[in-house]
N, C-alpha and C positions, 0 to 999 in steps of 0.2 A: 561442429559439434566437438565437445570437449572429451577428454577420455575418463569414464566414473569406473572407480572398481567398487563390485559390494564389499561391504565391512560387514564382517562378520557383528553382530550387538555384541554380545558377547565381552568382545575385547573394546564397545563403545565407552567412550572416559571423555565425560565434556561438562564443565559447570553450568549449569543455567542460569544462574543469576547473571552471569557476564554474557555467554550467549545470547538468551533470549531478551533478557534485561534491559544489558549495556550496548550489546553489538547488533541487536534486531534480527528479525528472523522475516524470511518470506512466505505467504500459506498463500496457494496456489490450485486452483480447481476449475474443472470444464473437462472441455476436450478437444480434438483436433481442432472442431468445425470452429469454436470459440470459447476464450479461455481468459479468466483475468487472475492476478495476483494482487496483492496489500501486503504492506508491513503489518507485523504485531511486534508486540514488546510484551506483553501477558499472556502467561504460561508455563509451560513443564513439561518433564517428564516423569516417568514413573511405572509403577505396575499397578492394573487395576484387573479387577476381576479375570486374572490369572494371565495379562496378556503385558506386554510392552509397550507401552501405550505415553502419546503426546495428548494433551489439553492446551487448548487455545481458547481464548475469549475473539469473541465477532460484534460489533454492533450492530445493532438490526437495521438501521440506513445504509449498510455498508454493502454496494453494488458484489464484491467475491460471495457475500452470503446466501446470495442465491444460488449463484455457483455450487456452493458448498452443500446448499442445500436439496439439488437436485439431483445429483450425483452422489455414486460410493465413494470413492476416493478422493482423497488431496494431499499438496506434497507442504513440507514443511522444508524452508530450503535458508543455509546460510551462506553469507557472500563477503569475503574479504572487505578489509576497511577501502581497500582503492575502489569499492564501488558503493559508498557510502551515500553519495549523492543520486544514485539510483532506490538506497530504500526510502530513503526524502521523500523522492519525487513518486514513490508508490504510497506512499502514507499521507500526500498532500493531493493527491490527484487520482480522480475515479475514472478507473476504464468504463461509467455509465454516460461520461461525457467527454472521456480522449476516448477519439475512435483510434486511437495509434499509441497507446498507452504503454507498449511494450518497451516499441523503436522511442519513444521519448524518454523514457527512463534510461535506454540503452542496455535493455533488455531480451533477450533471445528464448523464448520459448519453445521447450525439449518436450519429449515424453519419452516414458518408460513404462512398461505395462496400462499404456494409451493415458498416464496418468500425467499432468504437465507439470513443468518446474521449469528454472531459469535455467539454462546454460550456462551464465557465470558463477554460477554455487560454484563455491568450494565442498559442500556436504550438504544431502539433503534426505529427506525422510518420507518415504512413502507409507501413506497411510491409508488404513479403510477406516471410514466412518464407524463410528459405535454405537455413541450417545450424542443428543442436543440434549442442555439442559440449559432451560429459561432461568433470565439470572430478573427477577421480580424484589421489588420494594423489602414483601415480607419475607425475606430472605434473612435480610440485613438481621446483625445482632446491633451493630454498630451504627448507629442514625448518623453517623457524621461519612458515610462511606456515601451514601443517597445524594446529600448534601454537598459533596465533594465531585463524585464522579458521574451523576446523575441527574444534576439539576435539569438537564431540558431533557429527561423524563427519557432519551437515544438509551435503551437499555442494551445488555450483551447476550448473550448464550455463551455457553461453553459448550465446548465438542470437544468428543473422544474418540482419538483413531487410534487403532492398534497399529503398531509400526510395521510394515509387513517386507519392508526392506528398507537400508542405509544404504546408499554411495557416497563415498569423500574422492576426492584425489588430492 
């Protein structure tokens, strides 16, 4: 186990277009007995309804969503570039069919307030659930958005978790 100190928010300063963007992010949910993770690349941060709070987009085929969605919490976790090739292999491969999804990725699963995240983050963010919000056709203002990112109809939700603690080391 690695050593996390909290960060205070407060003194948090980190871009998300290059975070979550460019360098991928892990979302992470379950619990001891079992737990999976996936990359995202869509998302933020921000304040919403007076809280501190990430959004993340999930497809609805996507095996952590159930995770995500049976449970309060999930972690939001980032990981140096030398383990680049582990959020590959979490965004190309579903822990619904590696039964060893962790160890293949080269991945160690932690918890903190019984909430899971990688071991090798460098920074991660524990969150409680807020909000799911179903991302639907009539949504779109923009018909080429459907067309683009939705043609075989796999739609997303967005979730809102209030941050409810930072560790970096």
């Amino acid at each position: 186990m690695h050593a996390f100190q909290t960060f205070p928010i407060e003194q948090f300063d980190m871009n998300p277009f290059t975070k979550i963007g460019k360098e991928w992010a892990l979302v992470t949910a379950g619990d001891k007995n079992k737990c999976n993770t996936m990359t995202v690349s869509w998302g933020g941060v921000g304040v919403l309804w007076g809280k501190n709070v990430v959004y993340i987009f999930i497809r609805d085929s996507r095996y952590t969503k159930e995770f995500i969605d049976n449970g309060e919490f999930f972690s939001l976790s980032f990981l140096s570039e030398e383990h680049r090739a582990s959020l590959q292999y979490c965004g190309a491969h579903s822990g619904r069919t590696d039964n060893d999804k962790w160890a293949n990725a080269g991945l160690t699963p932690e918890f903190r307030h019984s909430i899971p995240y990688p071991d090798e983050a460098n920074l991660v963010m524990l969150c409680r659930k807020m909000a799911r919000i179903p991302i639907t056709e009539d949504t779109f203002l923009d018909p080429q958005i459907m067309e683009r990112w939705y043609a075989d109809h796999d739609m997303h939700e967005m979730y809102v978790g209030e941050i409810i603690e930072v560790m970096a080391r």
